[in-house]
C-alpha atoms as one frame of an Amber mdcrd trajectory, in Angstrom:
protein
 -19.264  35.676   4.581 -18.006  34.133   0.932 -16.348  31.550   2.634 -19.237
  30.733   5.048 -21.816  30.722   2.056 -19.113  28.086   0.350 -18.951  25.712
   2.934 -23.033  25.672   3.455 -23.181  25.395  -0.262 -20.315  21.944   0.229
 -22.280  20.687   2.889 -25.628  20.383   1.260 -26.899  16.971   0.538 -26.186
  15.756  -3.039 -30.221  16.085  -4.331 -30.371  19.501  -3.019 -27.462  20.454
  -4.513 -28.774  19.287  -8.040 -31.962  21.178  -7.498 -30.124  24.092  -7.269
 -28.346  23.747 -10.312 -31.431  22.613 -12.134 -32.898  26.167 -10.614 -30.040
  28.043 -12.135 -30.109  26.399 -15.307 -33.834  27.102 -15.594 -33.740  30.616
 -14.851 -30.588  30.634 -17.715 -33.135  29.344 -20.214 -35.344  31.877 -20.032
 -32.347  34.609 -18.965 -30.713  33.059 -22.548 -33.399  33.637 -25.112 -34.761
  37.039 -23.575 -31.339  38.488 -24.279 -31.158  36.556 -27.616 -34.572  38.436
 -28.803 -33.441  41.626 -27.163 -30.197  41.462 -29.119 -31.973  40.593 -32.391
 -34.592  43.013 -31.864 -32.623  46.044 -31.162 -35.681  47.156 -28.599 -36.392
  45.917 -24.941 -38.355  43.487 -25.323 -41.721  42.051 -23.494 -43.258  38.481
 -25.122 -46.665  38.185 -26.524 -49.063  35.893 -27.843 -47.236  32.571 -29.169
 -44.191  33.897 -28.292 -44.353  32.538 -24.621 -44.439  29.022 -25.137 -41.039
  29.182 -26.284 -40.293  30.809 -23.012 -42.650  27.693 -21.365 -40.623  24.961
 -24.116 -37.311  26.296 -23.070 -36.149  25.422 -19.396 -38.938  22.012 -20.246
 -36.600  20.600 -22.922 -33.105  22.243 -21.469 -33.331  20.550 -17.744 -33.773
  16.533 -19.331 -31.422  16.966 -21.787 -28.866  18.194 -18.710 -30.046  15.715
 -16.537 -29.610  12.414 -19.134 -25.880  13.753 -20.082 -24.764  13.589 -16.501
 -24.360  17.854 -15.707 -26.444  17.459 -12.496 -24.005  14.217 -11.506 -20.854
  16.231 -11.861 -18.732  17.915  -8.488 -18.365  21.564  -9.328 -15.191  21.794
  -7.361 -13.576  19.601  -9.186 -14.796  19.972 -12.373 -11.862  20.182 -15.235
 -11.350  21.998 -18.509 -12.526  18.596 -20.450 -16.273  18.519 -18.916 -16.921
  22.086 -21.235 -16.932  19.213 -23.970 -20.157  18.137 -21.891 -21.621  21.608
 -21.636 -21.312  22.018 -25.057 -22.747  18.837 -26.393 -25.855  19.607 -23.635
 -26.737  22.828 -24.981 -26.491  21.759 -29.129 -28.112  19.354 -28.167 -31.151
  21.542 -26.502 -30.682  23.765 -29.332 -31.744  21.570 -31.888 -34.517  20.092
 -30.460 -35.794  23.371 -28.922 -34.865  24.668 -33.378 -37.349  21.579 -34.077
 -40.052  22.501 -31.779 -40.397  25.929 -32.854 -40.011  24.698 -36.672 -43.252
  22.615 -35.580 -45.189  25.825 -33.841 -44.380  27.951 -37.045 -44.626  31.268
 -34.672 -44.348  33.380 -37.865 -43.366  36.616 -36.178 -39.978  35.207 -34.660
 -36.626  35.604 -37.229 -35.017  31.972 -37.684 -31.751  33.827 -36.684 -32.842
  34.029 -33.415 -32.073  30.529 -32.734 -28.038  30.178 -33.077 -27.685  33.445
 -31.075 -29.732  31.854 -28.213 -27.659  28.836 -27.769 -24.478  31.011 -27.737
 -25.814  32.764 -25.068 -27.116  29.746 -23.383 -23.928  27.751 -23.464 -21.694
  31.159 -22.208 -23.873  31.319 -19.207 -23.879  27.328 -18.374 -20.632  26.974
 -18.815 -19.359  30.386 -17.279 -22.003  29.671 -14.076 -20.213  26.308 -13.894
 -16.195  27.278 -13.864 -17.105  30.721 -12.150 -18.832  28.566  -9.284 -15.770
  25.754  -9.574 -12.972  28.878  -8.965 -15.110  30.307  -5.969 -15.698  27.196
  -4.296 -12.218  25.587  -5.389  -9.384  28.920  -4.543 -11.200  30.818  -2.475
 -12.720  28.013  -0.118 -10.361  25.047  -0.332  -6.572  27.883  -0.712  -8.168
  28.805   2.389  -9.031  32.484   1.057 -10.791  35.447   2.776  -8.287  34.868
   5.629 -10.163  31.350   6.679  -7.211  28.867   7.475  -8.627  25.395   6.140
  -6.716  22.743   8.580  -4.876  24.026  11.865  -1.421  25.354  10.707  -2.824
  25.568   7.452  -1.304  23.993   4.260   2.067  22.712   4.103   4.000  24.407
   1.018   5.448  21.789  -0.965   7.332  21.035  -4.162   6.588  18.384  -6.888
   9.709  16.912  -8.885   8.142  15.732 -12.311   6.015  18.349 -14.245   4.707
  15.685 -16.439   0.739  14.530 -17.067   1.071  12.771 -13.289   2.964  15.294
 -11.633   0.406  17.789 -13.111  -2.615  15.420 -11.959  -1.224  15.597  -8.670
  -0.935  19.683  -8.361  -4.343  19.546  -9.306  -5.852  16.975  -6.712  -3.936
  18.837  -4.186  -5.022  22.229  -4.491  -8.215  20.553  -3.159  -6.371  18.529
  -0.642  -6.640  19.982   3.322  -2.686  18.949   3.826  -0.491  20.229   1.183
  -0.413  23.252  -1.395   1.892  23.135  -4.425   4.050  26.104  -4.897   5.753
  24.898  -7.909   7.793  22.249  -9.946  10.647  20.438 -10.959  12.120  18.939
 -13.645  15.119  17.897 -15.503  13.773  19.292 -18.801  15.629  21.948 -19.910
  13.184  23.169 -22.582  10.104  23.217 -19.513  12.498  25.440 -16.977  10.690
  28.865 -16.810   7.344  27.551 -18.274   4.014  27.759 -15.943   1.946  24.765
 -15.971  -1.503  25.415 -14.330  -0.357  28.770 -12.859   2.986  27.072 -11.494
   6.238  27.383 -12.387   9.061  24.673 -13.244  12.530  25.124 -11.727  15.537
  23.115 -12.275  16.824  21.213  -9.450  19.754  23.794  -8.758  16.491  26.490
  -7.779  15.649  23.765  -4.813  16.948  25.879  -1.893  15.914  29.348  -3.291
  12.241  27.532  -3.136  12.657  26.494   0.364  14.095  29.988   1.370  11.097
  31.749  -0.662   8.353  29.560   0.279   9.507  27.912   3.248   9.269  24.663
   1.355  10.270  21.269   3.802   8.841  18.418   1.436   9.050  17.873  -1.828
   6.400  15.517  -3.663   8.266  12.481  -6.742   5.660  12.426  -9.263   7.713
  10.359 -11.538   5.659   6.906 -11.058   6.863   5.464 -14.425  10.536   6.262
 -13.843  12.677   3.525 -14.078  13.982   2.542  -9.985  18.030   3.511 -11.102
  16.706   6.827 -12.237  14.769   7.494  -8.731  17.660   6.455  -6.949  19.756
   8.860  -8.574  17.005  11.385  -8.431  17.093  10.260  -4.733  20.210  10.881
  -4.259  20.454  14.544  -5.466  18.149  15.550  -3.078  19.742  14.247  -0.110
  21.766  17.014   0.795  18.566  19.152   0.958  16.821  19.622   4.363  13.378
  18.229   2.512  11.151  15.022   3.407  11.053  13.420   0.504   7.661  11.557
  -0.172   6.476  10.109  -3.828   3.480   9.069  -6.139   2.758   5.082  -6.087
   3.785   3.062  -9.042   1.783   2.932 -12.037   1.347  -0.802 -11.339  -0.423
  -0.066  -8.370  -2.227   2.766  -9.610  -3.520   0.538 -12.680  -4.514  -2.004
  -9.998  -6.977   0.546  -8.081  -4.895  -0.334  -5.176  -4.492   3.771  -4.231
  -4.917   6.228  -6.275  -3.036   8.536  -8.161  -2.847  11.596  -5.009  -2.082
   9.198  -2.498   1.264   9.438  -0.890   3.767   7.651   1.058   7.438   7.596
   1.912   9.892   6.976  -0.688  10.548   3.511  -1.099  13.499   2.328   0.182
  13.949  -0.269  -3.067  14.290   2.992  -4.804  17.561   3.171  -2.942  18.652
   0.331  -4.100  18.234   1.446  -7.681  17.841  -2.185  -8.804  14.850  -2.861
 -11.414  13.522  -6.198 -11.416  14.368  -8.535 -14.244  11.303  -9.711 -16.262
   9.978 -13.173 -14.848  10.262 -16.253 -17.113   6.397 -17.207 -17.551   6.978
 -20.921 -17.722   9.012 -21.047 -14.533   6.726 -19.215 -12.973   3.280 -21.506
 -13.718   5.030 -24.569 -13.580   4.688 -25.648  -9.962   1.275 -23.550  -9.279
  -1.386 -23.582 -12.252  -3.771 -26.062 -11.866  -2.159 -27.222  -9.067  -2.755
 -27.200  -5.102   0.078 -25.333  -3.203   0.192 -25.266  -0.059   2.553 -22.466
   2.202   3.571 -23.161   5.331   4.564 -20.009   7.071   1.817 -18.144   4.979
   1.153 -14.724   7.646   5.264 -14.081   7.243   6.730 -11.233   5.444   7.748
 -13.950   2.443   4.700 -16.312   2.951   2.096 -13.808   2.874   3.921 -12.275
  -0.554   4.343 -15.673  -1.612   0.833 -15.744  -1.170  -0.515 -13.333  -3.145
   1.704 -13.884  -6.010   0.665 -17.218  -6.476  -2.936 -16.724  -6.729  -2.445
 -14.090  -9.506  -0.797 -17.762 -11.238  -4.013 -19.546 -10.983  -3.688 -22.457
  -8.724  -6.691 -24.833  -8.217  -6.543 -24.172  -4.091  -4.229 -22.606  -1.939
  -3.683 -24.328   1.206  -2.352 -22.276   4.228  -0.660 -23.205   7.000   0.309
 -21.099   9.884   0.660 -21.525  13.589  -0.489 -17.895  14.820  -4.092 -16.976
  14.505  -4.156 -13.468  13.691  -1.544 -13.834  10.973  -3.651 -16.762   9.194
  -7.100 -14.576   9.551  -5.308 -11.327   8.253  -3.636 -13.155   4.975  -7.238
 -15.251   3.995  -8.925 -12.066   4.449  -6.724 -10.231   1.924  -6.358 -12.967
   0.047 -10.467 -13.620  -0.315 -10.129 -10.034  -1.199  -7.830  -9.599  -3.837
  -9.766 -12.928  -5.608 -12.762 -10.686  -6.390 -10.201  -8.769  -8.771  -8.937
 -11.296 -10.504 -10.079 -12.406 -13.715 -11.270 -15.858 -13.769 -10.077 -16.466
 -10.228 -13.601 -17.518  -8.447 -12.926 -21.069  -8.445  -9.509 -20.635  -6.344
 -10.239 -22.113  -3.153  -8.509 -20.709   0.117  -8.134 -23.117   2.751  -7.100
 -21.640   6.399  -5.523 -24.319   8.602  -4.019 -23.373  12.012  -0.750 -25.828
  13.021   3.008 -25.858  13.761   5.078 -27.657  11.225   6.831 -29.669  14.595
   3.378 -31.633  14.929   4.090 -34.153  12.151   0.598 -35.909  11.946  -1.107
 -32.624  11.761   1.404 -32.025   8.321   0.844 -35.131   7.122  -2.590 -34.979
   7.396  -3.288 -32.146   5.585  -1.014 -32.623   2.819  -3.212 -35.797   2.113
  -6.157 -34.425   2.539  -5.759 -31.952   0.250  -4.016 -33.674  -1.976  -1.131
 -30.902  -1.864   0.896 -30.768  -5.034   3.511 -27.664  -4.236   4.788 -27.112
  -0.479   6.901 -23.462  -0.117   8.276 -23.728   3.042   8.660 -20.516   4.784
   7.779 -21.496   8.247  10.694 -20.518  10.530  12.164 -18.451  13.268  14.940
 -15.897  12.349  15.410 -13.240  14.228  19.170 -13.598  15.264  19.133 -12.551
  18.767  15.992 -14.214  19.717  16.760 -17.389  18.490  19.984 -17.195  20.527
  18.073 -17.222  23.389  15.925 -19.691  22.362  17.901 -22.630  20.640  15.666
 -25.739  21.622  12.715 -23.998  19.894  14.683 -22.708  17.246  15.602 -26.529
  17.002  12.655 -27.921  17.069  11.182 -25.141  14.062  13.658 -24.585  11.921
  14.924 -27.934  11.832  12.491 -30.974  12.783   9.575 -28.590  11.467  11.451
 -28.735   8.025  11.855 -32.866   8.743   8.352 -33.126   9.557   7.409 -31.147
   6.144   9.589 -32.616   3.899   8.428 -36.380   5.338   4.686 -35.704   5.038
   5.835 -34.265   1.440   7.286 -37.543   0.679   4.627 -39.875   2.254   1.641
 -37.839   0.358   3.583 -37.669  -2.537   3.721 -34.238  -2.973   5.749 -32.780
  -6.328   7.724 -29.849  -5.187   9.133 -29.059  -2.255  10.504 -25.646  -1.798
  12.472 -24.489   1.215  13.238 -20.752   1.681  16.856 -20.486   3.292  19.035
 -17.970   4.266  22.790 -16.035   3.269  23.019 -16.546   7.246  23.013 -20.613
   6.721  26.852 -19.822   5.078  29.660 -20.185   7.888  27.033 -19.112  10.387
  27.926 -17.464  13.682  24.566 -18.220  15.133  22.174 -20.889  16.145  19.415
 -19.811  13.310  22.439 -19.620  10.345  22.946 -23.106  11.672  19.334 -24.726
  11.869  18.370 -23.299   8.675  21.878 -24.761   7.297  20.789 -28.290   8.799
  17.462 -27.690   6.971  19.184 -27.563   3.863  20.849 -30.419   4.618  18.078
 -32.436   5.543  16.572 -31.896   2.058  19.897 -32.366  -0.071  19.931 -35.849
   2.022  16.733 -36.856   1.745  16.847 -36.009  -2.218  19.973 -37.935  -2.893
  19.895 -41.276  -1.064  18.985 -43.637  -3.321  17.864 -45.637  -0.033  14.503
 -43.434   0.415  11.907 -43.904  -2.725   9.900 -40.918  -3.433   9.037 -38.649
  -5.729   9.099 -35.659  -4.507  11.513 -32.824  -5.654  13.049 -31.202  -3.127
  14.927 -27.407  -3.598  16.318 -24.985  -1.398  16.245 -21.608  -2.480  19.165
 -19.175  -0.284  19.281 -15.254  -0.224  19.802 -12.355   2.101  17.773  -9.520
   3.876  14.235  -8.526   2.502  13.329  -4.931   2.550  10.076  -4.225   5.360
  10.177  -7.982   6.295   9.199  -8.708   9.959  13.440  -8.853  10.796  14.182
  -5.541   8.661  15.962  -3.187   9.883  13.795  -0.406   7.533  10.700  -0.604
   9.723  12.962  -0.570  12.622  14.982   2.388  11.306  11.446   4.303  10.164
  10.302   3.627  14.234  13.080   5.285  15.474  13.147   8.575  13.326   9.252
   8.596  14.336  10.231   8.953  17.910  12.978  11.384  17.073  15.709   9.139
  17.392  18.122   8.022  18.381  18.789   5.531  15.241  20.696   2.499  16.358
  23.275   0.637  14.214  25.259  -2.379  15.778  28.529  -1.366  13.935  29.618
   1.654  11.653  31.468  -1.676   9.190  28.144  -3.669   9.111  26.931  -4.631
   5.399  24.045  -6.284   3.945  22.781  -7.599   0.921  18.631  -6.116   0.167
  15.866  -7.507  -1.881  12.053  -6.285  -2.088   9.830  -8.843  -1.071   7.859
  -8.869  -4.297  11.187  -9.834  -6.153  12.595 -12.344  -3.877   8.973 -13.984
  -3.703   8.963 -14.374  -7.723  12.262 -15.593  -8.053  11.878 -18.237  -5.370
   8.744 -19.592  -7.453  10.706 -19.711 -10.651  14.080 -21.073  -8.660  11.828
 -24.083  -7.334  10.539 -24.714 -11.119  14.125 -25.224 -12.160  15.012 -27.836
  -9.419  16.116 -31.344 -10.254  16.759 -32.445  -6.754  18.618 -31.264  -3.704
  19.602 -27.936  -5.813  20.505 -25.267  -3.928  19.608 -21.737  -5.392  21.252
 -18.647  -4.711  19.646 -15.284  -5.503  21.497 -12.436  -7.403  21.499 -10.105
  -4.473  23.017  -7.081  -6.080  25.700  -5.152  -4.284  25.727  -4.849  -0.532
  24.570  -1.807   1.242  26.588  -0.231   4.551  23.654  -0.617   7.439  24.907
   3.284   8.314  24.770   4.401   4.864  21.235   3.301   4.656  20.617   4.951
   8.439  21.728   8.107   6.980  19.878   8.092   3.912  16.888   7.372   5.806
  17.422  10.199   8.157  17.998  12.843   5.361  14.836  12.041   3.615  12.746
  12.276   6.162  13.676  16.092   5.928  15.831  15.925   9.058  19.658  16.407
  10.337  21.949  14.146  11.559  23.164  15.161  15.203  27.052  14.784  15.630
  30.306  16.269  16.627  29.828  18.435  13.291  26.474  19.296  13.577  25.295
  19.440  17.707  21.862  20.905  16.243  20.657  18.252  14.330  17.252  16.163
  15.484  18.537  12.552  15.086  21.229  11.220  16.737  22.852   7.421  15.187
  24.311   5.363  18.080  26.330   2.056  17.699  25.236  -0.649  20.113  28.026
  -2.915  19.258  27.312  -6.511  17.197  24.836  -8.881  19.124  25.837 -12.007
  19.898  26.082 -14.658  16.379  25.902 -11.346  14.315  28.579 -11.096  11.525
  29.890  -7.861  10.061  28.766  -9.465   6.802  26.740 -12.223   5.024  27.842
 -14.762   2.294  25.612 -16.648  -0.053  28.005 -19.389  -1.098  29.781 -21.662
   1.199  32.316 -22.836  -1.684  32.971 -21.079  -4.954  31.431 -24.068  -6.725
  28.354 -21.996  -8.430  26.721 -22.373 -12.074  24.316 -20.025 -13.923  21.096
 -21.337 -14.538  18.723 -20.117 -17.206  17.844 -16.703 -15.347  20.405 -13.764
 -14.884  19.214 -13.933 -11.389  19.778 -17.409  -9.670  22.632 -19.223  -9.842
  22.537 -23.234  -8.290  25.155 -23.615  -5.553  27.321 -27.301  -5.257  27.789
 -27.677  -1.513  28.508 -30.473   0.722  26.059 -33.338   1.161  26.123 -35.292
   4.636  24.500 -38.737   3.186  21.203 -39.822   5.173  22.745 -42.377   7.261
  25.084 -40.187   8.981  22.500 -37.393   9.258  19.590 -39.582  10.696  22.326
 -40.345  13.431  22.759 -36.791  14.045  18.773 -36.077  13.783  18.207 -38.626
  16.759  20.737 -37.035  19.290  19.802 -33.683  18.534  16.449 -34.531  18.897
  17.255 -36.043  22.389  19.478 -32.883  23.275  17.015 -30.957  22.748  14.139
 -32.373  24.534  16.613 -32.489  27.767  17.720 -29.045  27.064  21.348 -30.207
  26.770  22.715 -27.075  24.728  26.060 -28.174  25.044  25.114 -31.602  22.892
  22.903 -29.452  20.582  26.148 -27.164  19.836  28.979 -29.848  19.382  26.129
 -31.427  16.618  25.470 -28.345  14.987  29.500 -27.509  14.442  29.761 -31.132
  12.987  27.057 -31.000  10.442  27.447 -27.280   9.658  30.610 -26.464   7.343
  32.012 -23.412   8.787  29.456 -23.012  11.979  31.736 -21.068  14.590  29.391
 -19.752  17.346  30.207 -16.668  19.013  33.648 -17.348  20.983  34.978 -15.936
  24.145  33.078 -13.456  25.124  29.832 -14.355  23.408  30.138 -17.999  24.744
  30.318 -16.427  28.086  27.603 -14.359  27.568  25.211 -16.917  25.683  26.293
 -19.444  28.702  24.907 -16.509  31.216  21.867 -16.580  29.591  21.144 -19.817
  29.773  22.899 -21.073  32.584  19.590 -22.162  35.100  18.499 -24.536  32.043
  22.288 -25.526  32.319  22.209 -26.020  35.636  19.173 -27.883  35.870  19.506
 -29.852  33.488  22.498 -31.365  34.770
């Protein structure tokens, strides 16, 4: 029945509910100063004469005074210790005036001491009504009390690492939650172990499984959004070898932003792995090529495009122009980005321009870099999935290396200022046709920026680095798939390592690599220390609160399987094809010297791999690539046999 009366009570239309109160509050009034006379009196007492137009004056001057400080627009449920600070300003503030008005009606039979012992009593019933009404509807409602589960299942029991003001914010926005109920915290403060913090105790990390045994605890909540990401890496990594999921708070950044809020949850990210913290950005690198100016991206719906994209509007550019050959990715980024203008300070005059093209059409390029009068290219636009391209060389051709022609040619003729191409630590000694094409990009560029033959003015830079973490090609999406399905996780081989950068990070230090180029520089990004493809599998695996299933454990819920390396995949990736490398003026990006094929001898190369590919001749479009790239070996043996499978009735026909 209590819980019944609560959720009519919940359900009730916002005005109604506010009537209600303003009912209650009345009959408080006039509840309030009948004690207060009874007390003072000593008798029971019955009003008379002048005496009832204070009982008249009372709930008249009580309910506006409510009403104008917001008591009617607060949610019970929710309300928190700070809003008695509003109760108790309300009622002095009705106590005054209602003082005045009886000062004015001079009723001489009433005792001025009446008056302070009237708005005690007044403000103990409003504000005991209030939190009375909060802990009925809040614990015995929304804890699911009176036997009444709340959600099927009801709650999961859960643990929050961080006892702090956010962890603490959290506990509380949960208890109201339908999903999760807090049983207690963690923390690595000694002097808080054994302390209760809104009725729930803090453990140290070492109590973790006695929790899980007690309570039957299988996630645990990281409410540590200002932590630095080495420290949540090697929070991370303690709780591994607990059966838990492991989810966390957003970043303050985030937060601050009104992106989510403070309760909202998601799975721990994997940068916090990595346990790398971003280096501060150097400001002037990082307006240089975009304030004021119009930048165009080609590529903008990609993983690094579209976060290319929304970084540089945040620089203020006077347009951002972009280019992208699939629809859905071009209306998705404008619509965010159109979005995300409306909270930016002083960013109404950005314009957005959408424009749907492949960089291969050259007049389309052209055209649009002159009629927008494009300032800053960032070249993203390219195919790079490994495997796929090996399938697919002629289009990975035409893409990846006339699209980045095309570009850099309408760059020059519309005299664009900066030129940045985004490579790849697969364009070093590749083993595959993309490693190659986007090699032979770079080359293009270094050519084009060092022949003293072709006049232009247009800087051209080339900025190299490895896997980005949740990109289209990551394996983190694919790995967070595959423990969705329950498993099995695949891993080409147990000895595979990459090198891992967020998105967010990559993007800004491509922008201020591109500032620093002179001309045909090639940039290499810090990468940090490689990371064992299995390792990360596992870590994956163990956070999502589940076992590995192997020889040593035949129970566990996710199996790993190795599929064996695909064809042009390497065990590992290199960012330097010599070990001729310089620092540059950020701890982060270091300029590469690599070999230069001058333009003459590369425009030779350019026209028969242009005519190998438009007759589908693979065998030409190899023997060119292995010439121009330093170090290209394509997969030998048995991958030649098994790329020559694959494409042998375009062979065939073609010859």
């Amino acid at each position: 029945m209590g819980s019944q009366l609560a959720q009519w009570f919940v359900e009730l239309p916002r005005s109604t509910k506010a009537l209600i109160m303003m009912g209650v509050d009345v009959f408080f009034a006039l509840l309030a100063l009948w004690v207060a006379f009874y007390l003072r009196l000593g008798v029971l007492y019955a009003p008379k004469g002048n005496e009832w137009y204070l009982f008249v004056l009372a709930p008249i001057i009580a309910v506006p005074i409510f009403l104008k400080l917001g008591l009617y627009r607060a949610i019970i449920r929710y309300m928190e210790v700070r809003s008695l600070w509003t109760i108790i300003q309300a009622t002095t503030l009705y106590a005054l005036v209602f003082s005045f008005v009886f000062l004015q009606i001079d009723i001489k039979t009433i005792p001025h001491t009446l008056f302070p012992l009237n708005w005690l009593i007044f403000m103990v019933l409003i504000a005991g009504s209030r939190f009375i009404a909060r802990w009925y509807l809040g614990e015995i409602h929304f804890r699911g009390g009176e036997g009444v589960a709340v959600v099927e299942g009801g709650k999961k029991n859960v643990v929050i690492y961080g006892a702090g003001s956010a962890g603490v914010q959290l506990a509380s926005a949960l208890v109201y939650g339908r999903e999760f109920r807090p049983v207690a915290f963690i923390d690595d403060d000694v002097l808080l172990h054994k302390q209760k913090v809104n009725g729930l105790r803090i453990y140290p990390l070492s109590s973790l499984s006695y929790l899980m045994k007690r309570h039957g605890v299988s996630d645990i909540l990281l409410a540590i959004p200002s932590a630095q990401r080495a420290r949540k890496s090697e929070i991370i990594r303690l709780l591994e070898p607990y059966a838990v999921h492991v989810m966390s708070m957003p970043g303050l950044s985030d937060i601050a932003q009104g992106k989510v809020t403070f309760d909202t949850l998601q799975e721990v990210d994997i940068a916090d792995l990595l346990g790398r913290d971003p280096v501060a950005p150097d400001q002037s690198l990082l307006h240089a090529n975009i304030t004021g100016k119009v930048v165009m991206i080609t590529g903008a719906g990609g993983s690094i495009g579209s976060e290319l994209c929304r970084q540089i509007i945040q620089l203020q550019p006077a347009s951002v122009v972009l280019f992208e050959l699939c629809e859905f990715a071009l209306y998705e980024i404008e619509k965010e980005l159109n979005y995300l203008l409306k909270k930016i300070k002083n960013a109404a005059d950005i314009e957005i321009v959408s424009v749907l093209g492949s960089v291969v059409n050259a007049d389309r390029i052209e055209k649009v870099c002159r009629t927008f009068k494009v300032q800053t290219i960032y070249h993203t636009a390219a195919y790079k999935h490994v495997p796929m391209v090996e399938k697919n060389p002629g289009e990975a051709i035409w893409n990846n290396v006339f699209g980045t022609l095309h570009t850099a040619q309408a760059a020059i003729q519309a005299d664009v200022e900066t030129f940045v191409l985004i490579s790849t630590d697969k364009a070093v000694r590749p083993t595959n046709t993309m490693g190659a094409t986007k090699r032979f990009a770079e080359l293009i560029l270094q050519a084009l920026s060092l022949d003293a033959g072709i006049k232009h003015h247009t800087r051209f830079t080339m900025v190299r680095f490895g896997n980005v973490l949740g990109s289209s090609g990551s394996v983190v999406p694919l790995f967070r798939e595959q423990i969705a399905r329950g498993g099995p996780v695949t891993v080409t081989d147990e000895r595979v390592i990459r090198y891992f950068m967020t998105i967010p990070e990559a993007s800004q230090l491509v922008i201020q690599a591109g500032a620093m180029g002179q001309g045909g520089d090639v940039f290499v990004l810090d990468m940090g220390e490689p990371i064992r493809i299995l390792d990360l599998a596992k870590r994956m695996i163990h956070l999502s609160g589940l076992e590995i299933k192997d020889e040593h454990h035949p129970n566990g819920e996710i199996e790993i399987s190795f599929t064996g390396l695909r064809p042009g995949e390497k065990l590992y990736e290199e960012l330097l094809i010599g070990d001729n490398v310089s620092e540059t003026s950020h701890k982060r990006i270091m300029r590469a010297e690599e070999h230069v094929i001058p333009w003459t001898s590369l425009e030779k190369m350019l026209i028969k791999l242009r005519h190998g590919t438009k007759e589908d001749d693979f065998e030409l479009i190899r023997s060119i690539l292995m010439s121009a790239v330093s170090g290209f070996v394509p997969p030998c043996e048995i991958g030649d046999l098994i790329w020559k499978e694959e494409n042998r009735d375009i062979l065939t026909s073609t010859r």
